[in-house]
C-alpha positions as CSV (number, residue, x, y, z in Angstrom):
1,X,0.0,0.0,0.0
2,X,1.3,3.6,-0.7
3,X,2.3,5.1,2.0
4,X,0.6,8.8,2.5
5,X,4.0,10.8,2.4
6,X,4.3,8.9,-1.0
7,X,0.7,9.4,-1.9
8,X,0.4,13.3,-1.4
9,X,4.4,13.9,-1.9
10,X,6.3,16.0,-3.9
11,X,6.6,14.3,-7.7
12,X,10.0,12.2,-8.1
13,X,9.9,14.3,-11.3
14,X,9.6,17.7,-9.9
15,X,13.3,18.6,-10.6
16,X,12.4,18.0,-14.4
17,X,10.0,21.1,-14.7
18,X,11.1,23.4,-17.6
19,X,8.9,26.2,-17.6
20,X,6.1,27.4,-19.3
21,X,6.4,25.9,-22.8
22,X,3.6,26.9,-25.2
23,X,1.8,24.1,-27.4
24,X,1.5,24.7,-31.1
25,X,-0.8,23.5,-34.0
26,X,1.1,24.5,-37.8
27,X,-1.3,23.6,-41.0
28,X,-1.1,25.2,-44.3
29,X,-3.7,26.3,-46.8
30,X,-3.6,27.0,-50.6
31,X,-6.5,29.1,-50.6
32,X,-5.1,31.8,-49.2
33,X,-1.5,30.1,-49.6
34,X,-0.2,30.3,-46.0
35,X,0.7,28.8,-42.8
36,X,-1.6,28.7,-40.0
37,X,0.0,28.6,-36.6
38,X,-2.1,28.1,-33.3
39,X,-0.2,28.3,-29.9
40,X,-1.8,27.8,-26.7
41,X,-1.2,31.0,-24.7
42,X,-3.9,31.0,-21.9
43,X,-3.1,33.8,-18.8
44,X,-0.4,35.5,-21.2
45,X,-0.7,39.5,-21.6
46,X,-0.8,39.9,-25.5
47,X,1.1,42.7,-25.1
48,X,3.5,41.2,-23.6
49,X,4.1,38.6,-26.5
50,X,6.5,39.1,-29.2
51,X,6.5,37.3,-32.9
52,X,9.6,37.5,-34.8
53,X,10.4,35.9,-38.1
54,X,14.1,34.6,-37.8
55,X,15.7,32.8,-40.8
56,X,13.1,29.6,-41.1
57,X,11.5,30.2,-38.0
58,X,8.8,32.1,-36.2
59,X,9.8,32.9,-32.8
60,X,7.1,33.3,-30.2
61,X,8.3,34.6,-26.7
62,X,7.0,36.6,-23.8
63,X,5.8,35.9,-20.7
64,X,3.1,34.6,-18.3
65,X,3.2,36.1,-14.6
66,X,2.5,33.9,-11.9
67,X,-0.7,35.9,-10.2
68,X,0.7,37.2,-6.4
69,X,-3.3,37.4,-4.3
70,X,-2.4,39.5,-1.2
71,X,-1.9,38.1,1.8
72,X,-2.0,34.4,-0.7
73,X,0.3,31.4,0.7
74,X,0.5,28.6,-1.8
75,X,0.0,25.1,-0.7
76,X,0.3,23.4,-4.4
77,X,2.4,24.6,-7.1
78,X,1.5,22.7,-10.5
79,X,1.0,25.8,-12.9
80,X,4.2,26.2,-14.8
81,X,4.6,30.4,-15.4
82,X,7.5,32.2,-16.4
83,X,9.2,33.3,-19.5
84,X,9.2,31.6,-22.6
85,X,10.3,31.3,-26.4
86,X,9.0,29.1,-28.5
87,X,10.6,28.8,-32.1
88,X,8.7,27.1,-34.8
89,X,10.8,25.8,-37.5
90,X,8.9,26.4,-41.3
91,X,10.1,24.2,-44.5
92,X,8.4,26.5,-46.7
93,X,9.4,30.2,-48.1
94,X,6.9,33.2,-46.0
95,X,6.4,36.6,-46.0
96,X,6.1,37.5,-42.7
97,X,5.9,41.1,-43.1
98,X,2.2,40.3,-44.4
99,X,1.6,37.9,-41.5
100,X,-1.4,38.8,-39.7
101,X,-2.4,37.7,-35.9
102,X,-4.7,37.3,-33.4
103,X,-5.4,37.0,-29.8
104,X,-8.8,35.5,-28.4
105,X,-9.1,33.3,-25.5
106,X,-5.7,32.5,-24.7
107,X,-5.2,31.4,-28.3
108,X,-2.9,33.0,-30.8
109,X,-3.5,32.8,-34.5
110,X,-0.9,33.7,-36.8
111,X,-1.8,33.6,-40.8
112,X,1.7,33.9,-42.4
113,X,1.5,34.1,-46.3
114,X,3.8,31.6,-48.7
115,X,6.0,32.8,-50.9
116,X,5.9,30.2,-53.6
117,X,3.6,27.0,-54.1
């Protein structure tokens, strides 16, 4: 039988945590012809993400704060929050500076345009 120290204990893979890492859907279309990326961003700030085209790769980074309630002490940690970067490799040609984006319940879309078919 489990004991209840093992039961309710910290996780033997606790040490492994890596941060907030954002998950991501890529499709593409040909009408329009583009990529559409989906990343899971739920309690991020859009403000305080930032999309950058780098090379073949969208980089997505910002931030999600841990919320601070006054006068809060935390019995159970779980949440993973903190900064983050994610980079999206593309094996097509883009033209980001026509990309287009949104942000609606803690999704964000990006429509980036193709180059070439």
């Amino acid at each position: 039988m489990t004991g209840h120290r093992e039961l309710w204990g910290v996780s033997r893979f606790a040490t492994q945590r890596r941060g907030f890492q954002p998950q991501c859907d890529c499709y593409r279309t040909d009408e329009p012809l583009a990529l559409h990326l989906t990343l899971e961003l739920p309690g991020v700030d859009p403000a305080a993400v930032r999309v950058v085209a780098a090379g073949t790769a969208l980089v997505v980074s910002g931030v999600r704060e841990r919320p601070h309630p006054a006068g809060a002490r935390y019995r159970q940690v779980e949440i993973e929050y903190g900064p983050f970067e994610r980079r999206i490799e593309l094996a097509e040609d883009v033209d980001a500076d026509a990309a287009t984006a949104t942000y609606e319940a803690g999704m964000l879309r990006l429509e980036v345009p193709l180059t070439s078919a």
